[in-house]
C-alpha positions as CSV (number, residue, x, y, z in Angstrom):
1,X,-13.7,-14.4,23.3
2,X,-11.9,-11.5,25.7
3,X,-12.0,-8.3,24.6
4,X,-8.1,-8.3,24.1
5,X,-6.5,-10.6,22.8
6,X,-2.8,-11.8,23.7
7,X,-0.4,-13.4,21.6
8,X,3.2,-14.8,22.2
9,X,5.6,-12.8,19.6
10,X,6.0,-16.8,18.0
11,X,1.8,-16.6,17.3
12,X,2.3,-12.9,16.4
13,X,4.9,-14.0,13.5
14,X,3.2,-17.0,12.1
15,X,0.1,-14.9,11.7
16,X,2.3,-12.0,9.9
17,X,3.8,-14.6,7.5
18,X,0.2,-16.4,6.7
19,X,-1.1,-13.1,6.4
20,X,1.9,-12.2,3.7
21,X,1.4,-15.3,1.6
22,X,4.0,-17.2,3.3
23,X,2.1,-20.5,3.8
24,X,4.6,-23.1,3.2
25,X,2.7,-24.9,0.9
26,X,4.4,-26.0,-2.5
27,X,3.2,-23.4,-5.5
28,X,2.4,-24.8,-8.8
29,X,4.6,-26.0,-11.2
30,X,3.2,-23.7,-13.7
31,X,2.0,-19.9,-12.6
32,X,-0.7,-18.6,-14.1
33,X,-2.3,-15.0,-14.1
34,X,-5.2,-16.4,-11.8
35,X,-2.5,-16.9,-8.9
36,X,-0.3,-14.0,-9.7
37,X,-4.0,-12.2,-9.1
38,X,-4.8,-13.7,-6.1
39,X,-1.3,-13.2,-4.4
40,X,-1.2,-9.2,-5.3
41,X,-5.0,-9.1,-4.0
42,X,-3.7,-10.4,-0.8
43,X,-1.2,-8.7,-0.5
44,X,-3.0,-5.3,-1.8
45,X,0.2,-3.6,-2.9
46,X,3.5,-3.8,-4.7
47,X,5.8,-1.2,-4.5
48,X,7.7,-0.5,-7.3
49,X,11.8,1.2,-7.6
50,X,14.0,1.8,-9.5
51,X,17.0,-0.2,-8.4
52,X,17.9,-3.0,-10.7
53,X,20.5,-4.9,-9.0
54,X,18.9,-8.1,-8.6
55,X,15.4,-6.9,-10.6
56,X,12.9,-4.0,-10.2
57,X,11.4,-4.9,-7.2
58,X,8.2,-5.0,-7.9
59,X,8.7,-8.6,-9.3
60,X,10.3,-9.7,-6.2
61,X,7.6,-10.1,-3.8
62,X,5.6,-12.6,-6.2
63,X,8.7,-14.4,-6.9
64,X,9.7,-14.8,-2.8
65,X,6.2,-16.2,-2.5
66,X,5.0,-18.2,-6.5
67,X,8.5,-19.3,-7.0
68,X,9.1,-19.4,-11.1
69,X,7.3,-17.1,-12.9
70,X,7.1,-15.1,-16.1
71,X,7.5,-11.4,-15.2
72,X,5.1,-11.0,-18.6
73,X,2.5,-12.0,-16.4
74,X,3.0,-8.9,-14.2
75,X,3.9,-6.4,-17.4
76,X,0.3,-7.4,-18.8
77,X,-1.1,-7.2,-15.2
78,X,0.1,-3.8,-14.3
79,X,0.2,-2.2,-18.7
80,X,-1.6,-4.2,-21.0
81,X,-5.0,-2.8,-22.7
82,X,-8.3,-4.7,-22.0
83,X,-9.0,-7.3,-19.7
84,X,-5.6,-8.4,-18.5
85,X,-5.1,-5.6,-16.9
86,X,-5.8,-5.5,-13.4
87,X,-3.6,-3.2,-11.4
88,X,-3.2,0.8,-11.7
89,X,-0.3,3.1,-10.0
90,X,-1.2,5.4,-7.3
91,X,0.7,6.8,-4.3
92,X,-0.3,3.9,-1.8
93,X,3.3,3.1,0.1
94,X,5.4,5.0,-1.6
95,X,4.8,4.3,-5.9
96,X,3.1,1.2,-5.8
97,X,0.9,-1.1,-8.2
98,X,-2.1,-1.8,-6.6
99,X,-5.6,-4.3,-7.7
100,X,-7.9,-2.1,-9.9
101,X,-10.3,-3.2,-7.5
102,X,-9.0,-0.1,-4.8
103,X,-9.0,2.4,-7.4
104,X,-11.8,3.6,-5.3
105,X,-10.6,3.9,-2.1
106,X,-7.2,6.4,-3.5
107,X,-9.8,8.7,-4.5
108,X,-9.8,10.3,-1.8
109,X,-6.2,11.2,-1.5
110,X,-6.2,12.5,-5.2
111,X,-8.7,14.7,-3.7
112,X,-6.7,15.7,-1.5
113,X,-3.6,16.6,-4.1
114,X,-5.5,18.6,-6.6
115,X,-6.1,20.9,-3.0
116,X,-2.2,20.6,-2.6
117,X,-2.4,18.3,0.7
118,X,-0.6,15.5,1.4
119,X,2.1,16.1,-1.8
120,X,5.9,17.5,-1.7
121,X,5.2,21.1,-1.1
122,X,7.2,22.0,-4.2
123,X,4.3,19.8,-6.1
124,X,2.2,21.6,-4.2
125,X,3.5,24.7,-4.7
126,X,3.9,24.1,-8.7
127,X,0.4,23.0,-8.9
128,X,-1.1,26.1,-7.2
129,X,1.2,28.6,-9.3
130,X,1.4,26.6,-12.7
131,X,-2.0,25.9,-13.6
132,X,-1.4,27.3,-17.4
133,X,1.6,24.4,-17.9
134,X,-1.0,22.2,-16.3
135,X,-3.4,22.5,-18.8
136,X,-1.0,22.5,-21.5
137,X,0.2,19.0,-20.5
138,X,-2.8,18.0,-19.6
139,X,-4.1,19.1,-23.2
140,X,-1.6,17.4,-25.1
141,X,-2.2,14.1,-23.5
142,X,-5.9,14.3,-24.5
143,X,-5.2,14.7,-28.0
144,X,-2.0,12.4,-28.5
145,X,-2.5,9.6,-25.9
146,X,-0.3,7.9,-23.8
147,X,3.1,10.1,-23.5
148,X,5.9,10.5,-21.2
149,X,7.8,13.1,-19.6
150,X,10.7,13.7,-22.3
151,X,8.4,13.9,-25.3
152,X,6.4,16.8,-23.9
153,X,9.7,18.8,-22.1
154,X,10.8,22.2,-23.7
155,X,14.1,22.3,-22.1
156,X,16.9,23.1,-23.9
157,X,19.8,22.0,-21.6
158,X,19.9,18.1,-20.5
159,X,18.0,17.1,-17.5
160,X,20.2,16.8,-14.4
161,X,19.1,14.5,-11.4
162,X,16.3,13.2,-10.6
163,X,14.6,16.4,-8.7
164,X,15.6,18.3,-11.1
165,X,12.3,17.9,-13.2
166,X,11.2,19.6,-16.1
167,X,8.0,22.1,-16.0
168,X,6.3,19.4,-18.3
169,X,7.6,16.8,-15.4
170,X,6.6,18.6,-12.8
171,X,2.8,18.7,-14.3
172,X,2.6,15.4,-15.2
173,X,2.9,14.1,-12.0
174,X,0.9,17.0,-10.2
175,X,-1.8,15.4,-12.6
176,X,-0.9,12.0,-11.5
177,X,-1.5,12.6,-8.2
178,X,-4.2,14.4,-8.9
179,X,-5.4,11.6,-11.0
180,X,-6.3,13.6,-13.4
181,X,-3.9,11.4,-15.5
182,X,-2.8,7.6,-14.6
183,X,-0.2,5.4,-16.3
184,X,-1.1,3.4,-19.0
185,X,2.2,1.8,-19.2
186,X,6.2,1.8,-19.4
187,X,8.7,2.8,-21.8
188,X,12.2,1.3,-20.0
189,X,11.4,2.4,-16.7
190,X,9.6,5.7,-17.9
191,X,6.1,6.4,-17.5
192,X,3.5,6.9,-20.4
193,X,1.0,8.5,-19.2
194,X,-2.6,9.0,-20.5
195,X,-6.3,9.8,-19.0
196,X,-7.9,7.8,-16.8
197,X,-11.0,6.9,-18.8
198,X,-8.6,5.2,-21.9
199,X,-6.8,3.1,-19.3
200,X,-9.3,2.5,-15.8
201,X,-12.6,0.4,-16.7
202,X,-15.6,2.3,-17.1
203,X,-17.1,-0.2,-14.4
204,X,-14.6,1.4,-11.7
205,X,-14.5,5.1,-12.9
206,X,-18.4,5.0,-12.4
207,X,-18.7,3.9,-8.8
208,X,-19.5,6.3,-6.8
209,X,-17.4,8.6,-4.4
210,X,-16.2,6.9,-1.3
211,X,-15.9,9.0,1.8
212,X,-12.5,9.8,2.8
213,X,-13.7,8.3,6.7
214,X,-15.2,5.3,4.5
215,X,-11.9,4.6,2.6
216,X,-9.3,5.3,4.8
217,X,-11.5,2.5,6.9
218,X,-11.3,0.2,4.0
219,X,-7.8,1.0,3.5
220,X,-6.4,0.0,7.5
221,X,-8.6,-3.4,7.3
222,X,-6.8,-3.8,4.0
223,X,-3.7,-3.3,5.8
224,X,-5.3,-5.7,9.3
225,X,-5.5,-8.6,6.7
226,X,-2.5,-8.3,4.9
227,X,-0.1,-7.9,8.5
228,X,-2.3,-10.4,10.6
229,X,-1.7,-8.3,13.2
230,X,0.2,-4.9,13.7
231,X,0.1,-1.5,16.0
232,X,-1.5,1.8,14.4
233,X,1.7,2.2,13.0
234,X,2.1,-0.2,11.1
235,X,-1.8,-0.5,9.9
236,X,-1.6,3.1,8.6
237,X,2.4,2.9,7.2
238,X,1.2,-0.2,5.3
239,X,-0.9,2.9,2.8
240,X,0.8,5.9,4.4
241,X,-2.0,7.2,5.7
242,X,-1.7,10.0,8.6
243,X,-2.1,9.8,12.2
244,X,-4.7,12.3,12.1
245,X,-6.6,9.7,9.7
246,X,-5.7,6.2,11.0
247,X,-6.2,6.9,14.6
248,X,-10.2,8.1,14.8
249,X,-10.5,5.1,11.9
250,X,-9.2,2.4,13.8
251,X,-11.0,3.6,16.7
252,X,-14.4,3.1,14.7
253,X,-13.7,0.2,13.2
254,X,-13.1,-1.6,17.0
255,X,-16.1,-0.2,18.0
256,X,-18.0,-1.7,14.6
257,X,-16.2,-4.6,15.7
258,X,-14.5,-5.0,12.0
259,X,-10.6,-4.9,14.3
260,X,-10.2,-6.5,17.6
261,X,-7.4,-4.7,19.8
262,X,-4.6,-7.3,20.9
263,X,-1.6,-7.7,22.9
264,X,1.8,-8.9,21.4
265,X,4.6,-10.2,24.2
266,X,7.1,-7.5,24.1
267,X,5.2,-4.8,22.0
268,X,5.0,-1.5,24.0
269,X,1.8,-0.2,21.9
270,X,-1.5,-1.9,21.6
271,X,-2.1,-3.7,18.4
272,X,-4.9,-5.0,16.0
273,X,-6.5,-8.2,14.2
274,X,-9.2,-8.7,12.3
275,X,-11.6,-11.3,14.2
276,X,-11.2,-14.9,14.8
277,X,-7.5,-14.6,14.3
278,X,-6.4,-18.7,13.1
279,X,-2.7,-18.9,14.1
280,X,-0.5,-21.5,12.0
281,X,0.9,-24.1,14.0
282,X,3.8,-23.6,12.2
283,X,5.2,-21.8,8.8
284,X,7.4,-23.4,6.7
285,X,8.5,-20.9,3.8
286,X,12.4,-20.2,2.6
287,X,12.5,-16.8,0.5
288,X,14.9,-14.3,-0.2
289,X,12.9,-11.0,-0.1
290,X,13.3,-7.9,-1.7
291,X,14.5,-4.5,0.2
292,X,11.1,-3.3,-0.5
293,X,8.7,-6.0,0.5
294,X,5.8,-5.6,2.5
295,X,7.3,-8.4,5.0
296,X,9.9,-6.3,5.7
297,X,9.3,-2.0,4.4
298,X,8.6,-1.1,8.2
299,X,11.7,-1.4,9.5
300,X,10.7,-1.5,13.3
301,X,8.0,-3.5,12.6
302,X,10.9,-6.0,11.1
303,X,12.8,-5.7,14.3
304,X,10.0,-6.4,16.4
305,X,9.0,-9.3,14.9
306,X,12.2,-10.7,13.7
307,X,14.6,-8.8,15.7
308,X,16.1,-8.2,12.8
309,X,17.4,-4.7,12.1
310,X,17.4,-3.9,8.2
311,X,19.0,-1.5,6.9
312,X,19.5,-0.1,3.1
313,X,22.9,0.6,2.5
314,X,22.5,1.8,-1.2
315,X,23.2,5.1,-0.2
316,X,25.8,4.6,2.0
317,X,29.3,5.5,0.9
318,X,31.1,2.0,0.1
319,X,33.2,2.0,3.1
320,X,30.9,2.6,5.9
321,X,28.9,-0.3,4.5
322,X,28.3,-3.0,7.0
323,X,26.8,-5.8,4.8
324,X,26.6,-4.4,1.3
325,X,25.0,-2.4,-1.3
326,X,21.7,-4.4,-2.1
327,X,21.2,-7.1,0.3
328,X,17.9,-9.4,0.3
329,X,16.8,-10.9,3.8
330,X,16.7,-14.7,3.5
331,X,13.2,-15.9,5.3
332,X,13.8,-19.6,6.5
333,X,10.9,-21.0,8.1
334,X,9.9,-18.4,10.8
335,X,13.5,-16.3,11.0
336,X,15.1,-14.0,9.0
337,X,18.2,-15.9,9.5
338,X,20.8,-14.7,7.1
339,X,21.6,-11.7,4.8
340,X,22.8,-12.2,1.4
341,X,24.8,-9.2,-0.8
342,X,23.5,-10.2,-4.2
343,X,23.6,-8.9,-7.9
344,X,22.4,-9.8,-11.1
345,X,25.3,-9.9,-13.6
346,X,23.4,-10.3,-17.0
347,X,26.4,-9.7,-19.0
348,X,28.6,-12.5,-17.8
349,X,25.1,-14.7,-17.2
350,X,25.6,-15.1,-13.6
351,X,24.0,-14.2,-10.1
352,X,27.1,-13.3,-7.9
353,X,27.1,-13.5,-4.0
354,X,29.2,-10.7,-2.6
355,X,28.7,-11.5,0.9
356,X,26.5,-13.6,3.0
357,X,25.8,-13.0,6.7
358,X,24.3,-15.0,9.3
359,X,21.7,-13.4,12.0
360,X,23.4,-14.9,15.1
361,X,21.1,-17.8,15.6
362,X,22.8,-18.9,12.3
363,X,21.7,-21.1,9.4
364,X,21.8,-25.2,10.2
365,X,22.5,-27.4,7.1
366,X,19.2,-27.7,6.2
367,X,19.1,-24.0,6.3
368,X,21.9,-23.2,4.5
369,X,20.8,-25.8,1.5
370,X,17.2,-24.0,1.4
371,X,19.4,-20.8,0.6
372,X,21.4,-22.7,-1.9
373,X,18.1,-23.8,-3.2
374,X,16.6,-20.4,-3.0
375,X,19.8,-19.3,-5.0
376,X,19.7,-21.5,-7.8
377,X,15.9,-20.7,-8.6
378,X,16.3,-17.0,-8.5
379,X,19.2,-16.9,-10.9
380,X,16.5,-19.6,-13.2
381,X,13.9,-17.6,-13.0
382,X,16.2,-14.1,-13.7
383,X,17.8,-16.2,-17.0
384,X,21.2,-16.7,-15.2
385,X,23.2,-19.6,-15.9
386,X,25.0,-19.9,-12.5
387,X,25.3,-18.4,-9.1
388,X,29.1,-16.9,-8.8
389,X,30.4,-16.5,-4.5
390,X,32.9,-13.7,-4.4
391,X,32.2,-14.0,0.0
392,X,35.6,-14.5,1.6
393,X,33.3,-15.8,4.8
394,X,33.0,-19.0,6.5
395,X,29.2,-18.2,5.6
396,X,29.9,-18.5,1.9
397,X,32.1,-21.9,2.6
398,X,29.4,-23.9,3.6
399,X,27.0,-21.7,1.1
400,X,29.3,-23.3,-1.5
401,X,29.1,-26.5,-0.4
402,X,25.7,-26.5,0.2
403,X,25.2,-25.1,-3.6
404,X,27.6,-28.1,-5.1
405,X,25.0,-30.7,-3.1
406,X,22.1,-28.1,-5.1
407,X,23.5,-29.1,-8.0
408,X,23.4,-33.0,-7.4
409,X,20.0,-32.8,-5.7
């Protein structure tokens, strides 16, 4: 085998997509917590927002890639006591859920809060100046458990936006990142949190200190196997690790032999693979992902790949908005070949389609019937009764037809 590898940008995608969970192979009928397991293990990450439009997206991913399946699966996963729990939150790309079985390798960078590195400086600042409402906080969760951020605040007036934290705030999540406390689970979207050693298995708390060299190694091949292949870039944005880090760590692990250095047609930075790389021959997969999926979070990774350029336009004011306010990327087969304005209306007991957009290859009729398809199951799984098109488009014209032929099908 060369030394460098080369790939076409066509190998260079199917491997991204096998490596993502995309597979093309029918899921079971029935989802149990083994696969849901296995899928987030690939994958090594979920990261979790607060937009509800469609769903909190940390359901999305599984659902792009299982099908059907019940979001209780995931609530026990990430917030149950005892053995159905297998994930913890951390800090890994951005808030995330991630396998218990990494707890280790993210102690490193809790390390490296409790020292004020690698935080929001006015975290860091708070945690050097505030140690007394530290301890306070940090006091009342050992003696009444699991609590979240309102039931500890002193505040008189009401909380403003979302910066504008309490003191109680503000030291719950310096001891989060610290990980001095974790999150045992969820009230609404609102953390409860508690101490590590009532929610983390003894089994992982006890294993001993990683490195930070060790773990931030561990963390980039996590990354290697769950891109197939990708630049530094994209290896260390996949756990946010710095440049200062990921650099001299991928540079031992090619000279361990653990990564192989690779060429991708058109990419102007070297990239990496793990060894004996096994290209697809072809992937066929249909998904609609989420804003937030791991496919798709490094934007010029996306572009690269896909050329595809994504954009969130939550934040946008309405009229500068160029496809919408949430729009999901539609995956068919080894494009991103549409764009689709979506939004859960669980009042009326509908999904509605605000707008759909073609990339400029466009979507054939067998295309356009996957995203029917696609449609129909996600407003299923979400407890919708029907999918509602308010797209003036010619897209949404043949989206329409294709969902009446859905319904027959």
């Amino acid at each position: 085998m060369p030394a460098t590898l080369s790939f076409t940008l066509k190998q260079a995608r199917r491997l991204a997509l096998a490596a993502q969970g995309f597979n093309g192979r029918q899921p079971p009928a029935t989802i149990k917590a083994t696969a849901l397991n296995r899928m987030i293990e690939r994958l090594g990450i979920l990261q979790i927002d607060s937009v509800n439009a469609v769903v909190r997206s940390h359901y999305l991913p599984l659902f792009s890639r299982l099908g059907s399946y019940s979001s209780d699966l995931l609530d026990q996963a990430a917030w149950s006591s005892g053995r159905r729990r297998t994930l913890f939150e951390y800090w890994g790309h951005e808030a995330s859920l991630l396998p218990l079985s990494m707890y280790p390798l993210m102690r490193w960078r809790m390390q490296r809060a409790t020292r004020g590195e690698d935080i929001y400086q006015q975290l860091a600042r708070f945690g050097r100046e505030q140690q007394d409402t530290i301890r306070r906080v940090l006091a009342s969760v050992e003696e009444l458990g699991a609590l979240g951020a309102g039931s500890l605040s002193t505040r008189q007036e009401r909380a403003g936006p979302w910066w504008d934290w309490s003191a109680e705030k503000h030291a719950l999540e310096w001891l989060f990142a610290a990980g001095e406390v974790t999150v045992a689970g969820r009230r609404g979207f609102e953390r409860l949190y508690d101490l590590p050693e009532r929610v983390i298995p003894s089994a992982i708390l006890a294993q001993p200190l990683i490195d930070e060299a060790e773990a931030q190694r561990g963390l980039l091949l996590h990354a290697a196997t769950a891109l197939g292949v990708g630049t530094e870039k994209d290896l260390r944005d996949y756990f946010r690790l710095n440049p200062a880090d990921s650099r001299p760590r991928l540079a031992e692990l090619v000279e361990a032999g653990e990564l192989l250095t690779c060429e991708v047609q058109g990419w102007k930075q070297p990239a990496y693979c793990l060894p004996e790389p096994k290209v697809p021959r072809k992937v066929e997969s249909s998904a609609l992902l989420s804003p937030f999926d791991s496919l798709v979070w490094e934007r010029s990774r996306t572009e690269r790949l896909f050329d595809f350029r994504y954009r969130l336009e939550i934040y946008t004011p309405q009229d500068k908005r160029v496809y919408g306010y949430y729009v999901l990327p539609f995956l068919h087969n080894e494009r991103i070949a549409a764009r689709v304005d979506v939004r859960a209306e669980r009042a009326a007991g509908r999904l509605a389609v605000h707008a759909v957009h073609e990339e400029e290859a466009g979507l054939d009729e067998e295309g356009m019937l996957a995203l029917a398809l696609n449609l129909r199951r996600m407003a299923d799984w979400l407890g919708l009764a029907q999918v509602q098109l308010n797209c003036p488009r010619a897209s949404a014209d043949r989206l329409r037809v294709a969902l009446a032929q859905s319904e027959i099908s």
